[in-house]
C-alpha positions in Angstrom: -22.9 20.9 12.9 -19.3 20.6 11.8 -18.7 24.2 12.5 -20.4 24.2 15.9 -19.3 21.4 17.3 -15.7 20.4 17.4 -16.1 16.8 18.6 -18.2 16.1 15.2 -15.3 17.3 13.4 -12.9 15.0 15.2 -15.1 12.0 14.5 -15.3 12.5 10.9 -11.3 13.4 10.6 -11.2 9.8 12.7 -13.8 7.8 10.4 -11.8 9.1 7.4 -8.2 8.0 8.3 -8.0 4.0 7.3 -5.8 2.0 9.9 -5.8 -1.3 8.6 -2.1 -2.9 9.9 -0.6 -5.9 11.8 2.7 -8.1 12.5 4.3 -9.4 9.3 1.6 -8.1 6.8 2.5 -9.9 3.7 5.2 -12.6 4.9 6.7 -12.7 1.7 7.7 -8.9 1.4 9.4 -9.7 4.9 11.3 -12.9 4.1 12.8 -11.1 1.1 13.9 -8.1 2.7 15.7 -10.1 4.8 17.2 -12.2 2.8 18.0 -9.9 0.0 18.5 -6.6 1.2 19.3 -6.6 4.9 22.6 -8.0 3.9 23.3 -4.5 2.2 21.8 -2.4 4.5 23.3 -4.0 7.9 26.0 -6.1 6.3 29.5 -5.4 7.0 30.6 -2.6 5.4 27.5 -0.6 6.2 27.7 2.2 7.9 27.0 1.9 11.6 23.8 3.6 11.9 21.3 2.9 9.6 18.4 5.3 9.7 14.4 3.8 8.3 11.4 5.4 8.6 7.9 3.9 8.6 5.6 6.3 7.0 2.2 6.0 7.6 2.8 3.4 10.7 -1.1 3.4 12.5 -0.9 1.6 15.3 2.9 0.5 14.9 2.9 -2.9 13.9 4.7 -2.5 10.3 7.5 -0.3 12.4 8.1 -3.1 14.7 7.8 -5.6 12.5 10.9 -3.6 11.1 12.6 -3.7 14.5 12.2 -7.2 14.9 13.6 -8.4 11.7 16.5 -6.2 12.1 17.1 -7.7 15.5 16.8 -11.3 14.3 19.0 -10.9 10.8 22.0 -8.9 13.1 21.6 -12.1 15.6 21.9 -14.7 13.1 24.9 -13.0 11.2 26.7 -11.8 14.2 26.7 -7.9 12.9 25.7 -4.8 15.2 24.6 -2.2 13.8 22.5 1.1 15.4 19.2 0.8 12.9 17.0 4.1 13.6 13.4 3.6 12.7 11.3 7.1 12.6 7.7 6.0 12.2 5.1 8.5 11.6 1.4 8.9 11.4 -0.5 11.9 10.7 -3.5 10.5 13.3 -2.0 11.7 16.9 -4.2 8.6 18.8 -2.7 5.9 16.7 1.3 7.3 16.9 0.1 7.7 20.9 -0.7 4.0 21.0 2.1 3.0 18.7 4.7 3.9 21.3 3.0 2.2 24.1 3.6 -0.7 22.2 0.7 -2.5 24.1 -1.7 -5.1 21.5 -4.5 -7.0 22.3 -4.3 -11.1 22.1 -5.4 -11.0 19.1 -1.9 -10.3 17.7 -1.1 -13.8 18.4 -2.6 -15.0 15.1 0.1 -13.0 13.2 2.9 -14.0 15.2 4.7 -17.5 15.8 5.1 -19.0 19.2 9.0 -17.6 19.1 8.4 -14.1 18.2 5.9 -14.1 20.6 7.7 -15.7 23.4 10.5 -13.0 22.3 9.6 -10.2 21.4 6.9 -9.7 23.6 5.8 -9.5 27.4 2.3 -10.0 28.9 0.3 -7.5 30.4 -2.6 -8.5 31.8 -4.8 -9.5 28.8 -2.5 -7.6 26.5 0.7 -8.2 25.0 3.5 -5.7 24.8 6.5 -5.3 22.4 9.9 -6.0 25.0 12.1 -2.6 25.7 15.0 -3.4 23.4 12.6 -3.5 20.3 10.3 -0.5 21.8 14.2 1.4 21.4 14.5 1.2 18.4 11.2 3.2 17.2 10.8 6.7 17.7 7.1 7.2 16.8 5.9 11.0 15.7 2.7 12.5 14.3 3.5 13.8 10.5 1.8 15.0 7.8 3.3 13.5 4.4 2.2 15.6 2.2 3.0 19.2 3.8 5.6 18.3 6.6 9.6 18.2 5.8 10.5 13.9 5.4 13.3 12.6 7.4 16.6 12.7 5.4 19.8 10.4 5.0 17.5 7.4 4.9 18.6 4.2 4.2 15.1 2.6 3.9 12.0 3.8 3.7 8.4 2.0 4.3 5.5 3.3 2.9 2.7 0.6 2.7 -0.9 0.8 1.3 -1.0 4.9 2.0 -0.3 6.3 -1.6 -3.5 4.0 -3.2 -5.2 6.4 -0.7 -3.9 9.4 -1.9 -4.9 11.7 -5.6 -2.2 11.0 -8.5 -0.8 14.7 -7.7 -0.8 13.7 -3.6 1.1 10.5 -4.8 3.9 12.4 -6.9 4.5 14.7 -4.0 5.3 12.3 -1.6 7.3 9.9 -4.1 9.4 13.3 -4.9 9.7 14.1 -1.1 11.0 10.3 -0.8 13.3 10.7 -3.0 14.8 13.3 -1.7 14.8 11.4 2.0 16.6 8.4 0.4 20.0 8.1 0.3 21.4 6.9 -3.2 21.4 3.3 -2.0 18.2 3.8 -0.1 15.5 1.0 -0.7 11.9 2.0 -0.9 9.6 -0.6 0.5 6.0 0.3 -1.0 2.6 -2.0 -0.9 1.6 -5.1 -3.1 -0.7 -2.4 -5.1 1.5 0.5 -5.5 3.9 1.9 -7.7 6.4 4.9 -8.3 4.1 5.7 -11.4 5.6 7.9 -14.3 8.8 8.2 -12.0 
């Protein structure tokens, strides 16, 4: 069946890929990079374009989340800074929707009252991420284990993907993240995974 029809295959390939995300996942890994290492990556001193890539982004939510921190540490501290954020996915549907930037009402349960009120615009019985945060995201399908990464990165999110991935899978794409970081880089990975051996 696989072979003969196409659609069968597409619905497997889709049932396969896990899309769990939403705003803020894990407050505590957000409140410390911006408290701790914003201040290097955006501070003065910093180059003026900082360049970040969301691997693995789903739907987009982790790669705005990104945006919107960004937005509120260079507001509170005054600095301006051009931060880049590539986010990728390898499922074209999700990085499709991603860039839309267009959630359900749902998303209110992850977000405070002031994010929401501004960060976001209502659309009908939707919400969607305003244009200045929308910007700052260029979304992109990618394969991470046999595309080329992003290079001269200064940060790079990678979030509950390599726990998916075979020990050999997981060294490839840690290599191929090292090579995308720059020596300063930070590399923002999930609760539950690691560098391993490296």
């Amino acid at each position: 069946m696989l072979e003969s029809r196409h659609s069968e295959m597409t619905a497997l390939y889709n049932e396969l890929l896990i899309g769990v995300t939403n705003f803020y996942r894990d407050p505590l890994v957000w409140e410390t990079l911006q408290k701790k290492h914003l201040p290097n990556l955006l501070g003065s001193g910093s180059k003026n374009t900082v360049r970040m890539w969301v691997a693995g982004c789903s739907t987009g939510e982790e790669a705005y989340t990104l945006a919107m921190v960004c937005k509120d540490w260079m507001e509170e501290t005054g600095e301006r800074v051009d931060v880049k954020i590539f986010a990728t996915d390898i499922d074209r549907e999700s990085v499709a929707k991603a860039g839309q930037g267009i959630y359900p009402d749902a998303v209110a349960a992850d977000l405070t009252p002031r994010l929401l009120t501004k960060y976001f615009s209502r659309q009908g019985e939707a919400f969607q991420i305003v244009r200045t945060i929308r910007e700052m995201v260029v979304f992109a399908q990618h394969n991470l284990v046999t595309d080329p990464p992003f290079t001269n990165l200064d940060l790079i999110s990678c979030r509950n993907l390599l726990i998916y991935l075979q020990p050999i899978l997981q060294q490839k794409v840690i290599d191929s993240f090292n090579f995308a970081l720059n020596n300063e880089g930070l590399l923002l990975l999930g609760t539950s995974e690691t560098t391993g051996d490296m």
